[in-house]
MARBA-3410 file (N, C-alpha, C, O; in Angstrom, 1 decimal):
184
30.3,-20.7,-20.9,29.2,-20.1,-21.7,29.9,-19.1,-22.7,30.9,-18.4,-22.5 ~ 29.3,-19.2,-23.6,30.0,-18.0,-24.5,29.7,-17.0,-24.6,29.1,-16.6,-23.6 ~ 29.8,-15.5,-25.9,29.6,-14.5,-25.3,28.4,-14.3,-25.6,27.7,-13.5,-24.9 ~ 27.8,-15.1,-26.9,26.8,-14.8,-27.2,25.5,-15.6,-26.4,24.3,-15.2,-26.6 ~ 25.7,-16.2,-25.8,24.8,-16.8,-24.7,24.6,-16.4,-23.3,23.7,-16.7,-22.6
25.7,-15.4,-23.2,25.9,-14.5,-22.1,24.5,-14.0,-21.3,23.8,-13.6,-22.2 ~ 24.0,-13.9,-20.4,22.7,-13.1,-19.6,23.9,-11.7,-19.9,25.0,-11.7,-20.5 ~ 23.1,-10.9,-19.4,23.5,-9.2,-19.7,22.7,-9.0,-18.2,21.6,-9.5,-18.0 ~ 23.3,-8.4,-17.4,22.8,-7.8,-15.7,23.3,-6.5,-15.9,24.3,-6.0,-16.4 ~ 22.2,-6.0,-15.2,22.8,-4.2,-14.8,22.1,-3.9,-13.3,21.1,-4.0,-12.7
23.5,-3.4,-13.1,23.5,-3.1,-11.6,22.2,-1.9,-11.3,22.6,-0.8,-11.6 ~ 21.6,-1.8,-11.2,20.5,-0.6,-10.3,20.7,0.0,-8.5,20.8,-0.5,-7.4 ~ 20.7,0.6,-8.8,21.3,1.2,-7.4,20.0,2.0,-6.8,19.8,3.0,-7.5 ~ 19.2,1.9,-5.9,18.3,2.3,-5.1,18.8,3.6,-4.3,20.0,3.4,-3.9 ~ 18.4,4.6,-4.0,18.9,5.2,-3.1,17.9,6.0,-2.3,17.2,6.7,-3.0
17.7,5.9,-0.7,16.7,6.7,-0.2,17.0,8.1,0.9,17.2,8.0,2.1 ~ 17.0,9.1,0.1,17.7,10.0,0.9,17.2,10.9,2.0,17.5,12.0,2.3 ~ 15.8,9.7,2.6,15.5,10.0,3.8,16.4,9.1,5.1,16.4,9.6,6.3 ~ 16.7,8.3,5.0,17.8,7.3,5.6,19.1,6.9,5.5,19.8,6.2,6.3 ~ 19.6,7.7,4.1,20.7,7.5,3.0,21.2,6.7,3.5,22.2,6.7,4.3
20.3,5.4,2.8,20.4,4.0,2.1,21.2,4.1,0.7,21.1,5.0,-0.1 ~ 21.7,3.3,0.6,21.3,2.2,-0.8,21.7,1.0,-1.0,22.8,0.6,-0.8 ~ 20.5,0.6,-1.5,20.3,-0.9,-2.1,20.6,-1.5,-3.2,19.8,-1.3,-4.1 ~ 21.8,-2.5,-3.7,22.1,-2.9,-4.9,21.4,-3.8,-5.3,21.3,-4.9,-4.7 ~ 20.9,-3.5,-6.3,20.2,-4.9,-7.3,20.4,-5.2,-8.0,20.9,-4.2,-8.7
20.5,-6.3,-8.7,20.5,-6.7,-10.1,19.3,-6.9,-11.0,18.2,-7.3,-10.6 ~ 19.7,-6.7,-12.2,18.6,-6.4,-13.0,18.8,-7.5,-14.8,19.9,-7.5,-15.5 ~ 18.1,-7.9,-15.0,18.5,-8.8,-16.0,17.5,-8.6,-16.8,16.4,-8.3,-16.5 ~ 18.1,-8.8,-18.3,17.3,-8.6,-19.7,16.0,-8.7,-19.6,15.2,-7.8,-20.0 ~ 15.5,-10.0,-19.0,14.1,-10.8,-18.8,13.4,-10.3,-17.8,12.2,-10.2,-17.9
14.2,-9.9,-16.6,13.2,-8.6,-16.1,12.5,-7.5,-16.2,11.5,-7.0,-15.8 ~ 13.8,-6.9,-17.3,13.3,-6.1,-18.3,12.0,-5.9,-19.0,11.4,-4.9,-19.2 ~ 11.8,-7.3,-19.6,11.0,-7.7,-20.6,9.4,-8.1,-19.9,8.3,-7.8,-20.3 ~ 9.7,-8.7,-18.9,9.0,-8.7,-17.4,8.2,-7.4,-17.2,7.0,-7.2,-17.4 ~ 8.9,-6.8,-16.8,8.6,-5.2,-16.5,8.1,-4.2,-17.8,7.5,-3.2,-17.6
8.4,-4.7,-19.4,7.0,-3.8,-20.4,5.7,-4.7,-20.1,4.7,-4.2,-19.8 ~ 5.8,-6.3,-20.3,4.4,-6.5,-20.1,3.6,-6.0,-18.8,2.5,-5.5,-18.9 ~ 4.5,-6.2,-17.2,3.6,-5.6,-16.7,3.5,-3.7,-16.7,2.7,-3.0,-16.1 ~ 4.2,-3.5,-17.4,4.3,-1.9,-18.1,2.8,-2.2,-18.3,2.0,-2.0,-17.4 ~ 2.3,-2.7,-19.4,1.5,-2.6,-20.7,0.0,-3.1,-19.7,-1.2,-2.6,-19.8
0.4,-4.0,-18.8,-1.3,-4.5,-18.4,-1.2,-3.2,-17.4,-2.0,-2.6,-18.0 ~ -0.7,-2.0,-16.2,-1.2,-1.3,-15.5,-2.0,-0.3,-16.4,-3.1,0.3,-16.1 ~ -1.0,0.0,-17.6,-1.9,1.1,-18.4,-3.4,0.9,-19.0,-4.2,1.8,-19.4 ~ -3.5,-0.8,-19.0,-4.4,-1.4,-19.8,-5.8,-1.3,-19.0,-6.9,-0.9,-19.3 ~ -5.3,-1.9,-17.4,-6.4,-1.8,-16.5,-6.5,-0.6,-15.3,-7.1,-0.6,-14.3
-5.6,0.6,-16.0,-6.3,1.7,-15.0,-7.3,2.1,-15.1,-7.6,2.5,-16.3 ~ -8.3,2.3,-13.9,-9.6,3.3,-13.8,-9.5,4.3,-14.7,-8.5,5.0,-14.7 ~ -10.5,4.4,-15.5,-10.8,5.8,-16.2,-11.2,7.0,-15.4,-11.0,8.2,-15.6 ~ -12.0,6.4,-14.3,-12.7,7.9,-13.2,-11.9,8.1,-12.0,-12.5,8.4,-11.0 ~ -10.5,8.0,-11.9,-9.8,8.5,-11.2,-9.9,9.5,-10.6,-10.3,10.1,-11.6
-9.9,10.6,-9.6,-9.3,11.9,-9.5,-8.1,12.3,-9.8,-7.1,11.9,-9.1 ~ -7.9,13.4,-10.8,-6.9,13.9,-10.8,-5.6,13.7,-9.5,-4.6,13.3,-9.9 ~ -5.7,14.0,-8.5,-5.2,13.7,-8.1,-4.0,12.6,-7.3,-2.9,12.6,-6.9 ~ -5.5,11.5,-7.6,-4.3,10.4,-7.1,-4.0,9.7,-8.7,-3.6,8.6,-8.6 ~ -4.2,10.2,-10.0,-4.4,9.0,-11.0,-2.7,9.2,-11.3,-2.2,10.3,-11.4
-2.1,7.9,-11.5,-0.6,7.5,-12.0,-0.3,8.0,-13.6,-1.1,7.9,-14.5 ~ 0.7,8.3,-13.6,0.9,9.2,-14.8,1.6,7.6,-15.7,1.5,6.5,-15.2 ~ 2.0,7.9,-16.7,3.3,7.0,-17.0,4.2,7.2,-16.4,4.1,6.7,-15.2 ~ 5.4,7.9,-16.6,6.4,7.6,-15.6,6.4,7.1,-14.4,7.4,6.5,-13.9 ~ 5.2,7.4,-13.6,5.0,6.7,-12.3,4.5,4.9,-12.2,4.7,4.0,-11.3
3.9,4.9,-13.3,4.1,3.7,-14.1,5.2,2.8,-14.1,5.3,1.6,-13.8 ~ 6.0,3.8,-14.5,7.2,3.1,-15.3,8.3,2.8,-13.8,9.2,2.0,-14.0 ~ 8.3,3.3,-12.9,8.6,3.8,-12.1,8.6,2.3,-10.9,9.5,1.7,-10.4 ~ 7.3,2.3,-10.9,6.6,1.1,-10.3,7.1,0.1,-10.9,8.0,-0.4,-10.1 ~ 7.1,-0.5,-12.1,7.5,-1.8,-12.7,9.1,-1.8,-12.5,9.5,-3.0,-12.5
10.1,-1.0,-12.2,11.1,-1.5,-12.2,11.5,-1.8,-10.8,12.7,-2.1,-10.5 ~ 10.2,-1.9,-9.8,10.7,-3.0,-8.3,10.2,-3.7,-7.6,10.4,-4.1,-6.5 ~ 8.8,-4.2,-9.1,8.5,-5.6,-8.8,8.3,-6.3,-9.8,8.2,-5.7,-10.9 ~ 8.2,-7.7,-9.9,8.5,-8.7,-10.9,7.2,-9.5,-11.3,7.2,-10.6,-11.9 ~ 6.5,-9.2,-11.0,5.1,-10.3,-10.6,3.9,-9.1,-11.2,3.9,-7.9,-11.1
3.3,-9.6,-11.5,1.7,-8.7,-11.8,1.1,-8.5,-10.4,0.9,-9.3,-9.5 ~ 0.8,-7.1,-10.5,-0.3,-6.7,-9.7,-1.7,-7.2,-9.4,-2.6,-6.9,-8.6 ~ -1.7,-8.2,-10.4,-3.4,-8.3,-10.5,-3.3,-10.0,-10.4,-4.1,-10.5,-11.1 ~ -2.4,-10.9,-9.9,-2.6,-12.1,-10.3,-3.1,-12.3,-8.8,-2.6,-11.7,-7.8 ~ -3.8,-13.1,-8.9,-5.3,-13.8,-7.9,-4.4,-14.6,-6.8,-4.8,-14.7,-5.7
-3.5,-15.0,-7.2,-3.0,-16.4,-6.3,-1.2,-15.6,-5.6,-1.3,-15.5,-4.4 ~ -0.2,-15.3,-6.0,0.8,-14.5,-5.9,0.9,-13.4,-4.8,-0.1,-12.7,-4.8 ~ 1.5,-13.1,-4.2,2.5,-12.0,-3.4,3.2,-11.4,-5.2,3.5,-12.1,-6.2 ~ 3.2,-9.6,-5.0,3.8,-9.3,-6.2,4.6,-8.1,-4.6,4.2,-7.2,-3.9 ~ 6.0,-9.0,-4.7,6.5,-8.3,-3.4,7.3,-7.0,-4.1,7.7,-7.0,-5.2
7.3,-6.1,-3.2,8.4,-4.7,-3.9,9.8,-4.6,-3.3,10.2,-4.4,-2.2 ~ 10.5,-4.9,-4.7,11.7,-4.6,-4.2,12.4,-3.6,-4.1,13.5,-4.1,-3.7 ~ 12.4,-2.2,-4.2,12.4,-1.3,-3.5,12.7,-0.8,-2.0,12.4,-1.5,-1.0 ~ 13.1,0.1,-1.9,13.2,0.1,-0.4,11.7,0.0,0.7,10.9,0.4,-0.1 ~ 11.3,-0.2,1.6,10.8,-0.5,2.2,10.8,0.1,4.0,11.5,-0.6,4.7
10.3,1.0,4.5,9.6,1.7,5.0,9.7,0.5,6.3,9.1,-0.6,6.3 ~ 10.8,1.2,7.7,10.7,0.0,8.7,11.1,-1.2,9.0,11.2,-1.7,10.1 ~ 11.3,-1.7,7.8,11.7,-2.9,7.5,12.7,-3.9,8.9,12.6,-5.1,9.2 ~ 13.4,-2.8,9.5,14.0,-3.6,10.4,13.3,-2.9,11.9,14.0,-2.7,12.9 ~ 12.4,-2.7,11.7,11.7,-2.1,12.8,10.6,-3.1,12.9,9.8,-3.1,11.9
10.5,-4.1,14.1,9.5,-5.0,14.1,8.4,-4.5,15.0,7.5,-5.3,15.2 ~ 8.4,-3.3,15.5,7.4,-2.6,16.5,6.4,-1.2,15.5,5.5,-0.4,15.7 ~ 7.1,-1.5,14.6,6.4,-0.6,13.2,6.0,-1.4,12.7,6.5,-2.5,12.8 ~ 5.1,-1.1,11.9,4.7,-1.6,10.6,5.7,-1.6,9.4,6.7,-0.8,9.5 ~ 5.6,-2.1,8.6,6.1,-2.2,7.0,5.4,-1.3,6.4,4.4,-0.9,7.0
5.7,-0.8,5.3,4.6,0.0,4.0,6.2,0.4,3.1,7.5,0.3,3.3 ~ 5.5,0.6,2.4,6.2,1.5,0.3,6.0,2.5,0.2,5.0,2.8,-0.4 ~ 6.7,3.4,0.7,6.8,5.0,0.9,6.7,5.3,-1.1,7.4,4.6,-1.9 ~ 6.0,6.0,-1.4,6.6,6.0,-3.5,6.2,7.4,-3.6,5.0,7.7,-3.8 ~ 7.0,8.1,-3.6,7.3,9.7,-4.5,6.4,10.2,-5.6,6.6,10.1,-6.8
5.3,10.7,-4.7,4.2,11.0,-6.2,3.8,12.2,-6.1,3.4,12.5,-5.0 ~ 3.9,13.1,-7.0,3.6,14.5,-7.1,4.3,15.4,-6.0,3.7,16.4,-5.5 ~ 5.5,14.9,-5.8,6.8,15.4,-5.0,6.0,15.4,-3.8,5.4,16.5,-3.5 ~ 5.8,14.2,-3.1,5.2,14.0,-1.7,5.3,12.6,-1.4,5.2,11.9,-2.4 ~ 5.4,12.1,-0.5,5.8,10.5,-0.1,4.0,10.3,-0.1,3.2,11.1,0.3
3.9,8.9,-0.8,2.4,8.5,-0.3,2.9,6.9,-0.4,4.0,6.5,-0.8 ~ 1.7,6.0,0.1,1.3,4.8,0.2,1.4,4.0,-0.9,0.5,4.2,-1.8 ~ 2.1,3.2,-1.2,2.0,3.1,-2.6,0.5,2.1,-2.5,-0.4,2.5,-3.2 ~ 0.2,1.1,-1.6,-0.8,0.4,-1.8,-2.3,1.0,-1.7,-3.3,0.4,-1.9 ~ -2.1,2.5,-1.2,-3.6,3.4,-0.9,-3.7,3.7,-2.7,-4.7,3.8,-3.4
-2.4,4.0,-3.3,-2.1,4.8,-5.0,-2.4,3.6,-5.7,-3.2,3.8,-6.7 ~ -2.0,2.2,-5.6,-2.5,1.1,-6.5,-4.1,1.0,-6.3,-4.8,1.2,-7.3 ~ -4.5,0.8,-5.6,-5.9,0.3,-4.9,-6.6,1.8,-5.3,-7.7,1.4,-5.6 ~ -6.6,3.1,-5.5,-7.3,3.4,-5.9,-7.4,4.0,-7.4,-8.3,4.5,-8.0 ~ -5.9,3.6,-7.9,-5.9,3.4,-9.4,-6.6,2.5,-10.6,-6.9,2.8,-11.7
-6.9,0.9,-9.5,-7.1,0.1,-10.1,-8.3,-0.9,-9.4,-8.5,-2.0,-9.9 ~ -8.8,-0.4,-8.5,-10.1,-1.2,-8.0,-10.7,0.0,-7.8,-11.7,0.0,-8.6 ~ -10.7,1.4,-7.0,-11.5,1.9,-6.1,-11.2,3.0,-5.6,-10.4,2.9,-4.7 ~ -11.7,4.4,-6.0,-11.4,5.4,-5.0,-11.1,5.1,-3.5,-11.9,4.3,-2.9 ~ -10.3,5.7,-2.8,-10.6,5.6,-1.3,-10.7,7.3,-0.5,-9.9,8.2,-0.7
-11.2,7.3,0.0,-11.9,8.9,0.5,-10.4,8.3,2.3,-10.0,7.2,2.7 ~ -10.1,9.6,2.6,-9.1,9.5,3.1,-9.8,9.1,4.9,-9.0,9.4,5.8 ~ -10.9,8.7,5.2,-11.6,8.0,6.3,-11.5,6.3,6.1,-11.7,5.5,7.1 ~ -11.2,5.9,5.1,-11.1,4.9,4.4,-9.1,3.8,4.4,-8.0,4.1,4.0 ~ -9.5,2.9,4.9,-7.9,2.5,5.4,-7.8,1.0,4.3,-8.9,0.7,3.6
-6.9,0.4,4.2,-6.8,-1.0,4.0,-6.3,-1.7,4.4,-5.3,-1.3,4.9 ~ -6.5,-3.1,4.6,-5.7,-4.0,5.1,-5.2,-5.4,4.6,-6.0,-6.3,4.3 ~ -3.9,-5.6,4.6,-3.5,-6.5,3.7,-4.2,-8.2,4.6,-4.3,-8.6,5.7 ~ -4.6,-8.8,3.2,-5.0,-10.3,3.9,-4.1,-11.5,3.6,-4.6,-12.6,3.5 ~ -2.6,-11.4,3.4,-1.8,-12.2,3.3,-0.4,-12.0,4.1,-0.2,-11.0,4.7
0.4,-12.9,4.2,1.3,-12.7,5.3,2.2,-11.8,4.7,3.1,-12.0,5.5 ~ 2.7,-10.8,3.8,3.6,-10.1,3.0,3.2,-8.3,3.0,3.3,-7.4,2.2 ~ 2.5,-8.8,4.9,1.8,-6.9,4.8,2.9,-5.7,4.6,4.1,-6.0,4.7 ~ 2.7,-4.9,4.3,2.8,-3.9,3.6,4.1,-3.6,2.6,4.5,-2.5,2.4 ~ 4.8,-5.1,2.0,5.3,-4.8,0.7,4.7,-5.6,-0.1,5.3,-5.9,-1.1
3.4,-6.1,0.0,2.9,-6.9,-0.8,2.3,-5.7,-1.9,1.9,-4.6,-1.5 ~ 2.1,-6.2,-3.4,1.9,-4.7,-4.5,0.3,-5.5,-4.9,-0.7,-5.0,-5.5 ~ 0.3,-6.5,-4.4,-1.0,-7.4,-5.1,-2.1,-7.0,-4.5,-2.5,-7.1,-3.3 ~ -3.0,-6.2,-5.8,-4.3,-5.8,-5.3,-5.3,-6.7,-4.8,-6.0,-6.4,-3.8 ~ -5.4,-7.3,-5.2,-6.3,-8.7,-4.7,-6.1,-8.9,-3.1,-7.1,-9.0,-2.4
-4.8,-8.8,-2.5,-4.7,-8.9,-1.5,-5.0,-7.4,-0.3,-4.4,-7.3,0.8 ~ -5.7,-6.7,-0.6,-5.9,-5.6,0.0,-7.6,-5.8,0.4,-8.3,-6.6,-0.1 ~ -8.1,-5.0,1.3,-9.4,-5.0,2.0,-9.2,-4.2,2.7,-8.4,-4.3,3.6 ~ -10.4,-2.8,2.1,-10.7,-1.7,2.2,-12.1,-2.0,3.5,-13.0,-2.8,3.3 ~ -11.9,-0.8,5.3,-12.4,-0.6,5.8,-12.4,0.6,6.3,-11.5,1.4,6.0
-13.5,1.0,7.3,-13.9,2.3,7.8,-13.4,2.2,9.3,-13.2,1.1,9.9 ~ -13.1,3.5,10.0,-13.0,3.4,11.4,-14.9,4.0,11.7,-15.4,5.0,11.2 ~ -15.5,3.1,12.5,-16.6,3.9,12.7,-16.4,4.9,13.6,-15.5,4.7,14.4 ~ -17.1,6.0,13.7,-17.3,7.2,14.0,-17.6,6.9,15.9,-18.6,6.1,16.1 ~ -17.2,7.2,16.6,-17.2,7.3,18.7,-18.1,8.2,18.7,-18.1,9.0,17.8
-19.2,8.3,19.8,-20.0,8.8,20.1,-18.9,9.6,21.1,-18.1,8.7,21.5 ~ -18.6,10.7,21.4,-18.0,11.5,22.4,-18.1,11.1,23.9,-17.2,10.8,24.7 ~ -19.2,11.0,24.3,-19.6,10.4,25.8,-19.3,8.7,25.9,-19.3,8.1,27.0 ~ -19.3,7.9,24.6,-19.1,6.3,24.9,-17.7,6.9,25.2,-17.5,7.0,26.4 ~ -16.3,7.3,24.4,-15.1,7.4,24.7,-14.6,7.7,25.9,-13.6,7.1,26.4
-15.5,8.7,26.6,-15.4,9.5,28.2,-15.4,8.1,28.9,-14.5,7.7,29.6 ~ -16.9,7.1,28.6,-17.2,6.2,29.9,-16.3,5.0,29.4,-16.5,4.0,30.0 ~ -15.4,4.9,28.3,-14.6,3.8,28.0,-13.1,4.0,29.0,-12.3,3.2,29.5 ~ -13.0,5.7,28.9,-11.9,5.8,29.8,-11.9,5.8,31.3,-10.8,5.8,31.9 ~ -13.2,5.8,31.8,-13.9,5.8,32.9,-13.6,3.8,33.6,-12.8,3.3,34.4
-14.4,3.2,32.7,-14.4,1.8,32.7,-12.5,1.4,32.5,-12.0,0.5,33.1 ~ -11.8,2.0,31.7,-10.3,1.4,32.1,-9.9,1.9,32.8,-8.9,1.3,33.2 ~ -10.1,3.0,33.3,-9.5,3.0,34.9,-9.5,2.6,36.0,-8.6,2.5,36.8 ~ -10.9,2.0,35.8,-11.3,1.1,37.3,-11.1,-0.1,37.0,-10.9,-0.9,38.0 ~ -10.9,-0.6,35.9,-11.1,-1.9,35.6,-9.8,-2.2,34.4,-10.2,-2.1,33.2
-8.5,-2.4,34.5,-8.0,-2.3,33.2,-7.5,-3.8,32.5,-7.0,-4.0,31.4 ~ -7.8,-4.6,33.4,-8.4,-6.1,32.8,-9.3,-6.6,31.8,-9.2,-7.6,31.2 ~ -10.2,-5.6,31.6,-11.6,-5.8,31.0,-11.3,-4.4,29.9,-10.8,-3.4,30.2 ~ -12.0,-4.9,28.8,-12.0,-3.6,28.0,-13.5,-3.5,27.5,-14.1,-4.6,27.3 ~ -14.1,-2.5,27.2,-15.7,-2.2,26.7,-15.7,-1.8,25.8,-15.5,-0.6,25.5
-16.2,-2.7,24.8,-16.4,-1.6,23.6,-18.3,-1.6,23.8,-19.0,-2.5,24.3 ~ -18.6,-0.3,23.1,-20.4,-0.5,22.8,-20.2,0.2,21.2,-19.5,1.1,20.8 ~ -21.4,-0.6,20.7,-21.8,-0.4,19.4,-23.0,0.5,19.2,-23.9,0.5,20.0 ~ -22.9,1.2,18.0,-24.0,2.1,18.1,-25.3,1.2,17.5,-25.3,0.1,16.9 ~ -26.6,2.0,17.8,-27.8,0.5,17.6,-28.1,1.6,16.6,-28.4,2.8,16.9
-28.1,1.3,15.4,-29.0,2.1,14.2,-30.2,2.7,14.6,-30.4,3.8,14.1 ~ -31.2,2.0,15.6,-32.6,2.5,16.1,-32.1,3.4,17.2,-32.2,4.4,16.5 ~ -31.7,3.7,18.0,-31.2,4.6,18.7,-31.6,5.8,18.1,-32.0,5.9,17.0 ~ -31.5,7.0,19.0,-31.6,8.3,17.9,-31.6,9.4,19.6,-32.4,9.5,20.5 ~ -30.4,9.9,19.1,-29.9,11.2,20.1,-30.6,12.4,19.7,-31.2,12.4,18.6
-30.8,13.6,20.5,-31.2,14.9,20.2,-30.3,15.3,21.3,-30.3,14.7,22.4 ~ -29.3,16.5,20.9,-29.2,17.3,21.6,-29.7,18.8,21.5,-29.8,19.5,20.5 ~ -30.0,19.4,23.0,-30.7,21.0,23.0,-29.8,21.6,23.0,-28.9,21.0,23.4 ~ -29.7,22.6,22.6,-28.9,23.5,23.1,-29.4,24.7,24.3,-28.6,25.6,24.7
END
């Protein structure tokens, strides 16, 4: 190959200095180039009614694109993060994307998902529906649910029922027509 045909790579070096890791990658022109378009579509499709608080700046933008290679928003794809990764050799943990935002470690997929589909109020969880849980960056693949709220006395007689019985587990559901009063 000659020089002028040459690829051009640059080493990137990852470092996490809650574990002090690091991770060598390579990085190539066309990833580069890779990384302004998906530059250009997160700025294009962020929520305008964010809160202050969770809404991504540029830099954090910019930040994001240099450790994944795939669009966030394509329908059919895993947009996996290459980045370090949270557990990874811990198969009794979960996975997740620890990402440095407003000098505080948060979720990166709770920060995409509510940049780009949907506030989430912090009672509010997601869960990935593809096999690439928690380095997957692909919003599509996320589904947002609630823990419902325990009646105090169902919990008492749930721990009641696995004591005697720890074969069998009980859940009860609350009946909407139902309706408690307590006196004081």
């Amino acid at each position: 190959m000659s020089k002028d045909k040459k690829k051009k790579f640059n080493k990137i070096k990852y470092y996490n200095s809650d574990e002090d890791n690091i991770i060598i990658g390579i990085s190539s022109k066309e990833t580069n180039k890779n990384s302004n378009e998906i530059f250009k579509e997160l700025i294009k499709k962020q929520l305008s009614n964010i809160p202050v608080q969770w809404k991504l700046g540029i830099n954090d933008m910019k930040r994001i694109c240099k450790y994944i290679n795939t669009s966030i928003f394509d329908t059919d794809k895993c947009c996996i993060w290459k980045g370090y990764i949270t557990n990874i050799n811990n198969s009794s943990k979960g996975t997740y994307v620890n990402f440095y935002f407003r000098n505080k470690k948060v979720a990166l997929h709770r920060l995409l998902y509510s940049n780009f589909i949907a506030p989430l109020n912090s009672n509010e969880y997601l869960k990935f529906n593809c096999d690439n849980k928690g380095i997957c960056c692909n919003i599509n693949h996320y589904e947002k649910y609630k823990y419902l709220k325990t009646i105090k006395n169902v919990v008492n007689i749930n721990k009641k029922i696995k004591e005697t019985n720890k074969e069998t587990d009980v859940v009860k559901k609350e009946d909407k027509d139902d309706l408690t009063i307590d006196f004081d």
